[in-house]
C-alpha positions as CSV (number, residue, x, y, z in Angstrom):
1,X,135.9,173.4,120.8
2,X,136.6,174.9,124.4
3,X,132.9,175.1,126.5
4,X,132.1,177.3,129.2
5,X,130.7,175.5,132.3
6,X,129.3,178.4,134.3
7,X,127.1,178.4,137.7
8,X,123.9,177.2,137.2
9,X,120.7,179.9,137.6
10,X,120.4,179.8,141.1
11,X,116.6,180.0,142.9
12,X,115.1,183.4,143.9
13,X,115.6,182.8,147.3
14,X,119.1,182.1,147.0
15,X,121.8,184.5,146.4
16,X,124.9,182.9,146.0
17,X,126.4,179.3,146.9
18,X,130.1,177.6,147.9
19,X,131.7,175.5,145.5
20,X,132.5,172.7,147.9
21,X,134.1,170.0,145.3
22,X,135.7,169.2,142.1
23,X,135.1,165.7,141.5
24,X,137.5,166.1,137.8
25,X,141.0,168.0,137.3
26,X,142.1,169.5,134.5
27,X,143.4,166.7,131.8
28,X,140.8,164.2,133.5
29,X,137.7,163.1,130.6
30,X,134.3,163.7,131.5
31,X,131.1,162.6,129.7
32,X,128.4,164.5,128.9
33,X,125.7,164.7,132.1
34,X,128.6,163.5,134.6
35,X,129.1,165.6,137.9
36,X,131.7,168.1,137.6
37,X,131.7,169.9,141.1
38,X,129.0,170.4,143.9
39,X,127.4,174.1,145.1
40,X,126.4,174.1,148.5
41,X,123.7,176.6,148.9
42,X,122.5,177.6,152.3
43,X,119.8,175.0,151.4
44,X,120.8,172.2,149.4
45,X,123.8,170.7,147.6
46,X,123.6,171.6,143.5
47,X,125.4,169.3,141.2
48,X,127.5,171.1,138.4
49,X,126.5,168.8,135.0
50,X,128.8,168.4,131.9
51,X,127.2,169.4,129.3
52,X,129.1,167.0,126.3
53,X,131.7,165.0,126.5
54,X,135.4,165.9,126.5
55,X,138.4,166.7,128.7
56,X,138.2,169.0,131.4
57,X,141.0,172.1,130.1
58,X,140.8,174.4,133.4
59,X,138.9,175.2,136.8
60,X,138.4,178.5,137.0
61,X,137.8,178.7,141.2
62,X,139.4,177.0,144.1
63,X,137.1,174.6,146.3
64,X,135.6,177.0,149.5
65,X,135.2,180.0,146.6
66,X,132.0,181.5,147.0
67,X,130.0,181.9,143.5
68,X,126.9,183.9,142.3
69,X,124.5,182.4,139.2
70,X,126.5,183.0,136.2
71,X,129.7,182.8,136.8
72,X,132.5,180.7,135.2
73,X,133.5,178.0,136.5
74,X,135.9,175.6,134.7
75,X,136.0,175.2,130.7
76,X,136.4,172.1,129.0
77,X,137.0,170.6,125.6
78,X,134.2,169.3,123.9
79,X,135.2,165.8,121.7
80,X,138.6,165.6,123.5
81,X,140.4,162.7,124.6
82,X,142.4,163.2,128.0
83,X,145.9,163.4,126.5
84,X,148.5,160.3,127.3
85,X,151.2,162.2,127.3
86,X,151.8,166.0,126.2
87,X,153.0,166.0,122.8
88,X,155.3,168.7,121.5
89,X,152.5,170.3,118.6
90,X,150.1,170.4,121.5
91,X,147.9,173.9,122.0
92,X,149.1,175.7,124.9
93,X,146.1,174.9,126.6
94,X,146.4,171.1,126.3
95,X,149.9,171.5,127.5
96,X,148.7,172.9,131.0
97,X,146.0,170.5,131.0
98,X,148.5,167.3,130.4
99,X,151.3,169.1,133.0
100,X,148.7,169.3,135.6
101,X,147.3,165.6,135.3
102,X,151.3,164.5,134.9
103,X,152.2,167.0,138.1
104,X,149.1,165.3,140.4
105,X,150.1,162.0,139.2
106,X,153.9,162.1,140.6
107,X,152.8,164.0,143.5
108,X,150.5,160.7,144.3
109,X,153.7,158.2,143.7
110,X,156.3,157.4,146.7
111,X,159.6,158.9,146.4
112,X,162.4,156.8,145.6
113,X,163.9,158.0,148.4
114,X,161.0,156.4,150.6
115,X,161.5,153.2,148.8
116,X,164.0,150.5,151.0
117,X,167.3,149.7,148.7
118,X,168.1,145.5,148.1
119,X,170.4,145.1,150.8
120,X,173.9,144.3,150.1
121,X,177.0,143.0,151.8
122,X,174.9,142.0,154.7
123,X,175.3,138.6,156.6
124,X,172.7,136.4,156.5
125,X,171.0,137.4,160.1
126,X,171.4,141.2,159.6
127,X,170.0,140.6,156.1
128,X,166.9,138.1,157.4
129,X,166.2,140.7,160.2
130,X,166.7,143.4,157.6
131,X,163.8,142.3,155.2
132,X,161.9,141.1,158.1
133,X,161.5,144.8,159.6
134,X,161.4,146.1,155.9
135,X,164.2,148.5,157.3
136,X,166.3,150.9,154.3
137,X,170.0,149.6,155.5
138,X,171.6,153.1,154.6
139,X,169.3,154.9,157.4
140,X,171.0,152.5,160.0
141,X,174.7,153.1,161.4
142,X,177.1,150.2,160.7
143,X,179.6,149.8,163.4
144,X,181.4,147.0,161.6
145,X,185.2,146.7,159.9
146,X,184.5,149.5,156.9
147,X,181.0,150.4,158.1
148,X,179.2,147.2,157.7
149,X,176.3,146.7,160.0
150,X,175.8,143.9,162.4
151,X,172.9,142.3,163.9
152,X,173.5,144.3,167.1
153,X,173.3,148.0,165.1
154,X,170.0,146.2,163.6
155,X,168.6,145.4,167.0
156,X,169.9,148.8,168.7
157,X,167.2,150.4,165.9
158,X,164.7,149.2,166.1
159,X,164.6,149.9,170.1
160,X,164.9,153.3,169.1
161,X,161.3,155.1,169.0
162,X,159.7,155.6,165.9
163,X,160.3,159.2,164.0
164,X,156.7,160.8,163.8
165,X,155.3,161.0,160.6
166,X,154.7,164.3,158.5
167,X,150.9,165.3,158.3
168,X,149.4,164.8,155.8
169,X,148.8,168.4,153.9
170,X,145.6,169.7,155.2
171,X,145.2,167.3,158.3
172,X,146.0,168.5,161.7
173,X,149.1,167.6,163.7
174,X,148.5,165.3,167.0
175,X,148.8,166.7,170.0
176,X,151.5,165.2,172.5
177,X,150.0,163.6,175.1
178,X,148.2,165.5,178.3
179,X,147.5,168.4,175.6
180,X,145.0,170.7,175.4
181,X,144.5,170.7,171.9
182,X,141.8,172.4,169.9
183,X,140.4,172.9,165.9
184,X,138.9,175.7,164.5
185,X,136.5,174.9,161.5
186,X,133.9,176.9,159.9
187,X,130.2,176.2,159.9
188,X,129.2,175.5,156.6
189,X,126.9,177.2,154.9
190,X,123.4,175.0,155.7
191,X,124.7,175.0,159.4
192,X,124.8,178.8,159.4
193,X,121.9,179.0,157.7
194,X,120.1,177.0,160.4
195,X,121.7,178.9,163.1
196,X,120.5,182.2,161.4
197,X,117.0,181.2,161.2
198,X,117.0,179.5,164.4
199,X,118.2,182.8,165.9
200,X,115.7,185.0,163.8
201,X,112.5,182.4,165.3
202,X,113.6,183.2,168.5
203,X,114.2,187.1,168.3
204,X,110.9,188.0,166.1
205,X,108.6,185.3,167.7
206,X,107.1,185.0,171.2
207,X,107.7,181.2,171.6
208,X,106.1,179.1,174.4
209,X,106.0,175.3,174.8
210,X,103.3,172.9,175.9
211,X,103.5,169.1,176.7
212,X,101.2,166.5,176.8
213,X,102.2,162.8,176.6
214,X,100.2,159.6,174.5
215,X,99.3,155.8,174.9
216,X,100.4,154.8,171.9
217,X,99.1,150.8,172.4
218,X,96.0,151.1,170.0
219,X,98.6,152.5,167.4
220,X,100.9,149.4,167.7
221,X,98.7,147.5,167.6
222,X,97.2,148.2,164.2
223,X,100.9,148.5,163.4
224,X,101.3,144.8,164.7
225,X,98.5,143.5,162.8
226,X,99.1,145.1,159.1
227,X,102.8,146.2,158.8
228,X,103.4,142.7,156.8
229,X,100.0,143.4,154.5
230,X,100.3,146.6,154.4
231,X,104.1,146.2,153.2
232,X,103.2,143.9,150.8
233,X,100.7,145.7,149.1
234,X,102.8,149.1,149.3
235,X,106.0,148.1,149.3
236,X,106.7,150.4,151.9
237,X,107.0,149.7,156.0
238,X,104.6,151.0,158.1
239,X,106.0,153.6,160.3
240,X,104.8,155.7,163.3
241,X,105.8,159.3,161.2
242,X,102.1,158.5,159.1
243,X,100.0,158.3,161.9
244,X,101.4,161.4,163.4
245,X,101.4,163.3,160.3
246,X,97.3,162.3,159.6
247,X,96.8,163.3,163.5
248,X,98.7,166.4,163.1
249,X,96.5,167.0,159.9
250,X,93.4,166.4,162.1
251,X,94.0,168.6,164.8
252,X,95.2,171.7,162.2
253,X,91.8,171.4,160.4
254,X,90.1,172.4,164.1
255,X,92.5,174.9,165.3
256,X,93.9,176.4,162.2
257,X,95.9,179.4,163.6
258,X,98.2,176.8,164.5
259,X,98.7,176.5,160.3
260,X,99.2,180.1,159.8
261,X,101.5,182.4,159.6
262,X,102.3,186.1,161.0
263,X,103.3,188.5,157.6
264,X,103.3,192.1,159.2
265,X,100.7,192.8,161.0
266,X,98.6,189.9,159.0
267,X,97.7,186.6,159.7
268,X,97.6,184.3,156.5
269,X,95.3,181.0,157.3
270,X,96.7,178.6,154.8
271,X,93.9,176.4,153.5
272,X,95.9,174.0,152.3
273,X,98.4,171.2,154.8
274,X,102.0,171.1,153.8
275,X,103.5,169.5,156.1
276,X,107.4,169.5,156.9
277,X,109.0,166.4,158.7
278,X,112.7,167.1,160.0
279,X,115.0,164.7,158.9
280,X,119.0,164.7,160.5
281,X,121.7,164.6,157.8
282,X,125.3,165.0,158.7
283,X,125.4,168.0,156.7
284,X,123.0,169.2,159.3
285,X,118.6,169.3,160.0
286,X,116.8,169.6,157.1
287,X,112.9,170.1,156.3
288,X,111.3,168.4,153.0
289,X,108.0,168.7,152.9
290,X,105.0,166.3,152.5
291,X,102.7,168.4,149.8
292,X,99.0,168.2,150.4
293,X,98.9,165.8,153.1
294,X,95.4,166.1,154.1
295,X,94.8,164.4,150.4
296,X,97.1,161.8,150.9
297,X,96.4,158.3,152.3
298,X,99.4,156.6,154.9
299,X,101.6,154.7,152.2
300,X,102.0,157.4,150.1
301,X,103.1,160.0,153.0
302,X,105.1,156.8,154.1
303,X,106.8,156.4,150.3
304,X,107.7,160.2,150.2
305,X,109.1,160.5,154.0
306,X,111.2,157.3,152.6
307,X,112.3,159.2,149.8
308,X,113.1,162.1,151.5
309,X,115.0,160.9,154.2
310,X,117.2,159.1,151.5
311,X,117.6,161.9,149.1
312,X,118.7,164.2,152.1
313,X,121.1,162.2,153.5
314,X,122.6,161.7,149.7
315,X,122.4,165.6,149.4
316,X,120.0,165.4,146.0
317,X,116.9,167.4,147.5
318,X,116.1,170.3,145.1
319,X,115.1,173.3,146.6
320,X,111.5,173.1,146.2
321,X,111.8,170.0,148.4
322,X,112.5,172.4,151.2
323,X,110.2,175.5,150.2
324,X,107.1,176.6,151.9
325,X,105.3,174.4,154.3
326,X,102.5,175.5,156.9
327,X,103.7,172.9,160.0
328,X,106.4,171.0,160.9
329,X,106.7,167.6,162.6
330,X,110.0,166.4,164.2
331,X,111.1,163.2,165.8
332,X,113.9,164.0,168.8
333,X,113.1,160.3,169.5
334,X,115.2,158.7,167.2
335,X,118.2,159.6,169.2
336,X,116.7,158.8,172.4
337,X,115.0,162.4,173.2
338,X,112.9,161.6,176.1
339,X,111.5,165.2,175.9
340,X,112.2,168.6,174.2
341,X,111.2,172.1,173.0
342,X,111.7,172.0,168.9
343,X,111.9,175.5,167.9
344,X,109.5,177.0,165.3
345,X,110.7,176.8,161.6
346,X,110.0,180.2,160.7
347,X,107.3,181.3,159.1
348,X,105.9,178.9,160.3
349,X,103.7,179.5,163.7
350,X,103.9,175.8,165.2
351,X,105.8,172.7,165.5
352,X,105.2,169.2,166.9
353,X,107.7,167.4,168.7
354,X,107.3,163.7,169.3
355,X,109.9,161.6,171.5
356,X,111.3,158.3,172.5
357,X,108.3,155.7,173.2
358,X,108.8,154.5,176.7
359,X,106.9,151.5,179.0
360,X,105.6,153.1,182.0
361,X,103.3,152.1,184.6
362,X,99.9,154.1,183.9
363,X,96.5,153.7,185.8
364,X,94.1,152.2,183.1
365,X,90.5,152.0,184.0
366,X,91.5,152.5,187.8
367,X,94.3,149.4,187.2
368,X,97.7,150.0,187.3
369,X,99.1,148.6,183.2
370,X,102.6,149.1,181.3
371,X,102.0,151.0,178.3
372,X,103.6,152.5,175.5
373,X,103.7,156.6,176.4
374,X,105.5,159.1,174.3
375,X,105.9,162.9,175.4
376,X,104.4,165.3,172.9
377,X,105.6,168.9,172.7
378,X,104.2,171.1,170.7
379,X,106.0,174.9,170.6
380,X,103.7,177.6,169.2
381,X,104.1,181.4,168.3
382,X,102.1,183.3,171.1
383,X,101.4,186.6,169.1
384,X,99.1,184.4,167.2
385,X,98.3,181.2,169.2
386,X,96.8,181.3,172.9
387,X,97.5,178.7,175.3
388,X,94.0,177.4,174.8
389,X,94.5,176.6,171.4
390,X,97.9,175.0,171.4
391,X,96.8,172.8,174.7
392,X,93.8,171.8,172.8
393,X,95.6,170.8,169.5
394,X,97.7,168.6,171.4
395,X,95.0,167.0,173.2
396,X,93.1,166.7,169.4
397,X,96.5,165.1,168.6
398,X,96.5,163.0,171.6
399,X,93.0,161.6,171.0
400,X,94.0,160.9,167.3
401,X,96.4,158.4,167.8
402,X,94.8,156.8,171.3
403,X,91.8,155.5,168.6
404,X,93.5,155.6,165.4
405,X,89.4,155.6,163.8
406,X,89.0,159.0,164.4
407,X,91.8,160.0,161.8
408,X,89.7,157.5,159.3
409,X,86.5,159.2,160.0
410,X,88.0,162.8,160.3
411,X,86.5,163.1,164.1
């Protein structure tokens, strides 16, 4: 019985997606559950399930085909076995299903042609220097009585430069040397989705940035002293992204325009933390959010960041991963960002930016000390937020994590 696989209901906020891969061709089994092709939505990456077990009978759309919720995608045949060989009573549509999996399967086999022949009527130096250089004897010119080759027409080849090989289909040919080559490659579609909304932030928002910079000794410290317990009992590491989430938490609860958002001519004061930490993926940056995270205590923020990180990077976050969120945190000093201006992640009205933590020479109780200082940034919608506010939100954030007690006592 032949099965439809068609695209999956996307999410409202989605309208259509690109079908990036087929990870089965038509003849190849598939069990019931097993991946048959990924959607790339301008959010996430959607796998494309099996929904029994069979044979896949035919793809409907080419990779780089864009699809809309509903549409069919491939069929397959349910309680199949992928066929051994095509046999001459076979349905039409096994046929085509067997010819494809035979046609890919010579396609991926040398040609004879390619193949060296067993040398013959060779001397015993041309022949050792033959096999040696795994050289095809018929491609070389003889210049011996009827033809034959000598060691000298074996030599005088192999000085000869090497023909260049054929690209591969798909790859681009090298450029000679001194070139100036280039490659033209589309964005895909989460990249221009970021550049769209990074565009939209910057042409419907009035975006300023402030700095402020933090000792982060007393938050080392604690680091220094519990990472082992704390691991231990949470089977999670201790990281900095906790501390500045809690802090971030802190300061939002005293200056909460910087957790709103602008919808017309209305400010909407979300009453509730949802906090989104940026995490770099290949595919791109992308922002899951930590749910609630006034309610939640270090190692679990720690576990989900984890989580997260791993499940982006893997391209498994669902879309409600990346959904709402009232503040975003992002970490620039990962790479080595010494300082930066994050952009707003619209609706948002804010975003924190932390940095690289550097030793510097600071003047500590009128003595001159190396400490731990990062550069804190935080870029804030101006319609909304006044300078006041977003310089005193850092400085809450500054004071935070220079005496990590006042995110346990909610000072």
């Amino acid at each position: 019985m032949s099965t439809e696989i068609r695209v999956p209901q996307l999410p409202e906020s989605v309208q259509d997606a690109t079908l990036v891969t087929w990870h089965k061709q038509p003849g190849d089994p598939i069990a019931r559950d097993e991946n048959l092709a990924d959607l790339e939505t301008d959010k996430v990456v959607l796998e494309v399930p099996a929904p029994a077990n069979g044979v896949v009978r035919e793809l409907r759309v080419q990779s780089g085909t864009v699809v809309t919720s509903g549409q069919l995608l491939a069929l397959i045949e349910e309680g199949a076995a992928a066929p051994a060989a095509p046999a001459a009573s076979a349905k039409p549509a096994a046929v085509t299903a067997a010819k494809a999996a035979a046609a890919a399967a010579a396609a991926r086999k040398p040609s004879a042609a390619a193949e060296p022949r067993e040398p013959k009527g060779l001397s015993p130096s041309v022949r050792r220097l033959v096999e040696e250089n795994r050289l095809d004897p018929a491609a070389i010119q003889g210049s011996g009585r009827d033809g034959r080759l000598t060691k000298s027409d074996v030599v005088d080849y192999l000085k000869q430069p090497a023909p260049a090989a054929a690209p591969a289909a798909g790859a681009a040919a090298r450029p000679a040397a001194g070139e100036r080559a280039e490659q033209r490659v589309p964005m895909t579609r989460l990249r221009a989705r970021i550049a769209q909304r990074l565009l939209e932030a910057q042409s419907s928002q009035a975006l300023l940035t402030t700095f402020n910079e933090v000792d982060l000794t007393a938050v080392q410290e604690l680091r220094t002293r519990y990472k082992d317990v704390f691991e231990k009992a949470h089977a999670v590491k201790l990281g900095f992204m906790s501390f500045f989430v809690k802090a971030a938490v802190e300061a939002l609860k005293k200056f909460p325009v910087l957790n709103a958002s602008v919808d017309g001519n209305d400010i909407i004061y979300h009453e509730y933390y949802d906090i989104g930490v940026a995490v770099s993926t290949d595919r791109g940056l992308i922002v899951p959010i930590v749910r609630d995270a006034d309610r939640k205590g270090f190692a679990v923020i720690e576990k989900e960041v984890a989580e997260y990180a791993k499940r982006a990077r893997e391209g498994t976050l669902a879309i409600e991963d990346l959904t709402g969120g009232t503040f975003t945190v992002t970490n620039g000093g990962v790479f080595g960002s010494l300082m930066s201006t994050p952009i707003v992640n619209a609706p948002q009205s804010a975003i924190l930016g932390m940095h690289k933590i550097q030793e510097r020479p600071m003047v500590v109780h009128g003595q001159i000390a190396v400490r731990p200082m990062m550069y804190l940034a935080v870029t804030y919608d101006h319609r909304i937020i006044d300078g006041r506010e977003a310089v005193q939100f850092l400085v809450a954030i500054k004071d935070a994590l220079e005496d990590p007690g006042r995110i346990l006592l909610g000072l």
